[in-house]
N, C-alpha and C positions, 0 to 999 in steps of 0.2 A: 100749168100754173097751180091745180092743184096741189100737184106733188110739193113745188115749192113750198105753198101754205105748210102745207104736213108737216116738211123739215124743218121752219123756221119756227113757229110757233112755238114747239117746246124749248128753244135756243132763246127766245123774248122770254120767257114763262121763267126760265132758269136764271136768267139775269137780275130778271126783277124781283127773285129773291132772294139771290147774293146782294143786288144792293139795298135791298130792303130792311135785310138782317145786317148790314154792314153800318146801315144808317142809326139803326135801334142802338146796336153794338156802341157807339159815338155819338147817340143822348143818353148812354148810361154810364160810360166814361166821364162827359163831361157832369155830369149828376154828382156820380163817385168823386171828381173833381172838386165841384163846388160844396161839397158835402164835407170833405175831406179837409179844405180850407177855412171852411166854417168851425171845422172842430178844433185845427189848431189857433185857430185867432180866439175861440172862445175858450178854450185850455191856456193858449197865453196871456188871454186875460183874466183866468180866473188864477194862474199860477206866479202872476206880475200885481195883481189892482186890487184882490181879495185880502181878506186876515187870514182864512184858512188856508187860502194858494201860498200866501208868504211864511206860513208856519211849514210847511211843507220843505218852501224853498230854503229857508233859513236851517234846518235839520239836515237840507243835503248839502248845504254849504258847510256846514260845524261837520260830518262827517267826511268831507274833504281836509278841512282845514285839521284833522288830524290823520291826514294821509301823507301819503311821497308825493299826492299831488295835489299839494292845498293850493297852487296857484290857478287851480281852475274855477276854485271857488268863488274868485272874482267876475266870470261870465253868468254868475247867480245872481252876484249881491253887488257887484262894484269893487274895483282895486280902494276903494277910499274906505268901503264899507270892510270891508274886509282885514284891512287894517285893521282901523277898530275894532271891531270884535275881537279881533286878537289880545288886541289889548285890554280891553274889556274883561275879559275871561283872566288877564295876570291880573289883573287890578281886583276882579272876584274871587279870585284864587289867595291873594293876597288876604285880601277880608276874613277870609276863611280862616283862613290860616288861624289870625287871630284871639279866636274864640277861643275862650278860656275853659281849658280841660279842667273837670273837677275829679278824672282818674278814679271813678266810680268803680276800683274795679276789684276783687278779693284774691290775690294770690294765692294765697294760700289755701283755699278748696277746691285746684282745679284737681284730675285725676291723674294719676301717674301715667309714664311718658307712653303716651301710642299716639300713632299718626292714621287717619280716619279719612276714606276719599270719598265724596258723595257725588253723582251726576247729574246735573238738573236743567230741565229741559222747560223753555217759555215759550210763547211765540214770540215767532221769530230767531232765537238765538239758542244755543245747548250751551253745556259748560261743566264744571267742577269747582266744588267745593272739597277743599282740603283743613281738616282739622286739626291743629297739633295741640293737645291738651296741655304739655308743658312748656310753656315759653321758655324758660331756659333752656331748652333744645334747639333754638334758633341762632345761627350764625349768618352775617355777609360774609361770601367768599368771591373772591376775586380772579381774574381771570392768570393765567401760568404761561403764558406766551406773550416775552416782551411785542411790541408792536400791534399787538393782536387780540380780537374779544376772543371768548370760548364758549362753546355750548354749553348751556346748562347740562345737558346729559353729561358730556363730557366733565364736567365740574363736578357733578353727582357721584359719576363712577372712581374719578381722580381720590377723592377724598371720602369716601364709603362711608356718604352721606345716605340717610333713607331716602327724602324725597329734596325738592326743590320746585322755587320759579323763577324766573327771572325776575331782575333789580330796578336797578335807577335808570336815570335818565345818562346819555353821552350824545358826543359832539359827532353829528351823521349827515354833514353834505352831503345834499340830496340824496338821504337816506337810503345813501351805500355805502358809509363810512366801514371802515374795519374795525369797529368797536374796542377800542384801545382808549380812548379819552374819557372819563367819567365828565358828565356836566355837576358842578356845584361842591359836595362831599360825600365823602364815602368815608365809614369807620368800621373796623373789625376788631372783637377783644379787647373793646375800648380806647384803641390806638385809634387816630385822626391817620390816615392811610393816605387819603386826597385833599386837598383846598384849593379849590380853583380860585377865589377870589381872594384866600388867607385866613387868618384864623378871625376877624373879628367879623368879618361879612354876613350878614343873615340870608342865607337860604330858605325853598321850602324840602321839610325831611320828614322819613318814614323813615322809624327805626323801632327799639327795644333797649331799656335799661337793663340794670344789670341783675335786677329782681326780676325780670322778667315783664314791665310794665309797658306795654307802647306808645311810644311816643312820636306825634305828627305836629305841623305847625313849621314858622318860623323862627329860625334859630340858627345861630353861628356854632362855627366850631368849639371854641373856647367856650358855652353856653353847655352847649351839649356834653362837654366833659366834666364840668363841672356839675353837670343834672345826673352825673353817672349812668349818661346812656353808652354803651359796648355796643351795639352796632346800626348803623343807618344808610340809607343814602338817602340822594337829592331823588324828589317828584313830589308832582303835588292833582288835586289841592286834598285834605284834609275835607269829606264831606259829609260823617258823622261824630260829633261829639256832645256828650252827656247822653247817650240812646233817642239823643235828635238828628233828622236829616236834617244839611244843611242845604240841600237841592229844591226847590220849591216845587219844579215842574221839569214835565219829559223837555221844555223846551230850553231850559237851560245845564241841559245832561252833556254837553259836550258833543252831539251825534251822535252815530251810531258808529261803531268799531269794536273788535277784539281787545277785550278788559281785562287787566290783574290789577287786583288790589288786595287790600290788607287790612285786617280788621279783629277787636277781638273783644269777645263775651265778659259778661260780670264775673266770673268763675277763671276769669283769665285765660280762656281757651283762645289762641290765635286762631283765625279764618281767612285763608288766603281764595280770592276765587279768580278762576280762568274762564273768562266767556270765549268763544270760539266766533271768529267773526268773517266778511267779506267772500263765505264761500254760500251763493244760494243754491238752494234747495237742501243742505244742512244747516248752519249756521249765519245768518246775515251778519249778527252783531249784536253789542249794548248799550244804553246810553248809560250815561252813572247814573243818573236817576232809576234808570232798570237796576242796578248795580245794588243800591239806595235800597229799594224796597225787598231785596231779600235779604240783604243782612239784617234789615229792622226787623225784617221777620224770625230772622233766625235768633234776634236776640242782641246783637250787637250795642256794645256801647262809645266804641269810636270804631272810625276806619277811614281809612284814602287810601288815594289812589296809585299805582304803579307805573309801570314802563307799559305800554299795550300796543297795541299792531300789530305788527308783525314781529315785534319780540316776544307779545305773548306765548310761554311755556310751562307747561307742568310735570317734571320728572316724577315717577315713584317707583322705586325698586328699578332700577337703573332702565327704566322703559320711560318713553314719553305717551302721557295721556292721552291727552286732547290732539287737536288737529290743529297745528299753527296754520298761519292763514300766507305765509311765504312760498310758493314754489318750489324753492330752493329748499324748504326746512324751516328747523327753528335755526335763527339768528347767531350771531358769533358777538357774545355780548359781555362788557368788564365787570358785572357785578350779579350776584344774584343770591336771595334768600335759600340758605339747607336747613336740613333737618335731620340732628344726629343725635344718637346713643350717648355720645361723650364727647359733647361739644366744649368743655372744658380739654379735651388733648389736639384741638383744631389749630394746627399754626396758620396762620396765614401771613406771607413774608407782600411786603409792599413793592407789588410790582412795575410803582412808576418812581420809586426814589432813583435820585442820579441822573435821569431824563429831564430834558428840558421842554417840558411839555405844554409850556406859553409857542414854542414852534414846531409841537408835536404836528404834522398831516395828518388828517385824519381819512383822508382821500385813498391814500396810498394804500397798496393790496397790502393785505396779511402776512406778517413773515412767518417762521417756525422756531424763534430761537427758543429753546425750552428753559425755562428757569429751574432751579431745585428748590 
């Protein structure tokens, strides 16, 4: 009997602290548990009930709603809510638009023609600023494959342009379109090139007259030719004019995303800038409002806004800068701002005349017909 005692005891001894520690193990799981649930219901309530939680939520909802997947922005805010905003934002954009350029700007002391790249780094997001001191060095160039956008690099190299970035806005279900459709207007050389709506329609446009002046806002075809603006396209909104922002706060910047806009100094020096976006641990993104306080800083007296996303690009010397935020690359896209030596010998032939592009696809893969 002893013997038994001997053998068994350490076999009780061993058990009861496997189940001992197995018990401990499963009040600290449930601990971890209840701990765990407590922190998401008081995160859900602080990110659903709060001002600060909704400021939050409302910023990643506005940087969806300018993605490929802005339908998810409605598990933030509401498919109802969501709407709105949408609208909200054309109906502010519109306002914007509005505001009465007083074109503060001296042409004639800017410095002769060189193109200037700066790279500037905030929290949160990197980027470039490109300077082109003589505006009349600015042309829209347009994409050379019927059916099909083109890379800006490729546009760059085609046309022995110095630098470039990308343009306006076009028509991109679910933002895989083949970039062939312009949305709104497009002008090059003073030529009316697109009108999606006709000539008397008012669009919002970013463009440059023929002195070199830029010009943003709302405005028809027939308006803008008449204003002697040569080249534009359609985007918006316009959200510096007279050396005032017109953005009030980070919370009405649009979200966060990869940015180009367009903007330019009293000296009439053009300032195109490329934020770099949706890659972390280099680039998150910008809001306009970020956008906003460095060209004020830099001086600017107007500026708006571009194509951004995933089209954002900045060619110079036939290399691209920045880091587009695509997988793929940069974008295959119909229009894009260059910058040349003799932008007076730039033809640019209209590449949707003779197309019936009210039942253009925009869906449909890229062809390669080449144009001359």
């Amino acid at each position: 009997m002893d013997n038994n005692l001997e053998t068994n005891t350490p076999k009780r001894q061993t058990s009861y602290r496997v189940n001992r520690t197995k018990k401990r193990w499963q009040r600290t799981v449930k601990q971890l548990s209840v701990l765990l649930l407590v922190a998401v219901l008081g995160g859900s309530g602080w990110f659903y009930l709060t001002p600060s939680g909704s400021d939050v939520r409302y910023m990643l909802a506005d940087t969806l709603i300018t993605s490929q997947h802005r339908y998810l922005a409605k598990y933030l805010i509401g498919q109802a809510e969501l709407d709105n905003r949408v609208a909200a934002y054309n109906e502010q954009f519109d306002a914007m638009a509005q505001v009465k350029d007083n074109h503060n700007v001296n042409l004639a002391s800017h410095p002769e023609g060189t193109v200037k790249i700066e790279p500037i780094s905030r929290k949160g997001f990197k980027g470039y600023l490109m300077y082109v001191h003589d505006p009349k060095m600015i042309r829209v160039v347009t994409t050379s494959i019927v059916g099909s956008g083109e890379r800006v690099e490729s546009m760059v190299k085609r046309t022995g342009a110095i630098a470039g970035v990308n343009g306006g806005a076009f028509d991109d279900p679910n933002w895989n379109g083949n970039g062939f459709k312009p949305a709104g207007i497009v002008m090059s050389g003073g030529k009316v090139l697109y009108k999606g709506n006709g000539m008397n329609a008012k669009v919002n446009v970013v463009g440059i007259d023929r002195n070199g002046l830029m010009v943003a806002g709302r405005y028809s075809p027939k308006q803008l030719l008449s204003m002697g603006v040569s080249d534009a396209v359609t985007f918006q909104p316009k959200f510096i004019v007279n050396g005032k922002g017109l953005i009030k706060s980070e919370a009405d910047g649009w979200g966060i995303a990869p940015r180009t806009c367009m903007a330019q100094l009293k000296d009439g020096t053009i300032v195109f800038v490329v934020i770099d976006g949706r890659q972390p641990g280099y680039s998150v993104g910008a809001t306009l409002y970020d956008v906003q306080k460095i060209l004020l800083e830099k001086g600017a007296v107007t500026a708006a806004n571009l194509d951004g996303g995933s089209s954002t690009v900045m060619v110079k010397d036939d290399e691209v800068v920045n880091k587009p935020s695509s997988k793929y690359g940069a974008r295959y896209l119909p229009t894009a701002f260059l910058v040349f030596d003799h932008p007076e010998d730039v033809k640019v032939p209209n590449i949707w005349a003779g197309i019936d592009m009210n039942n253009f696809d925009s869906s449909k893969k890229r062809t390669q017909q080449q144009v001359s």
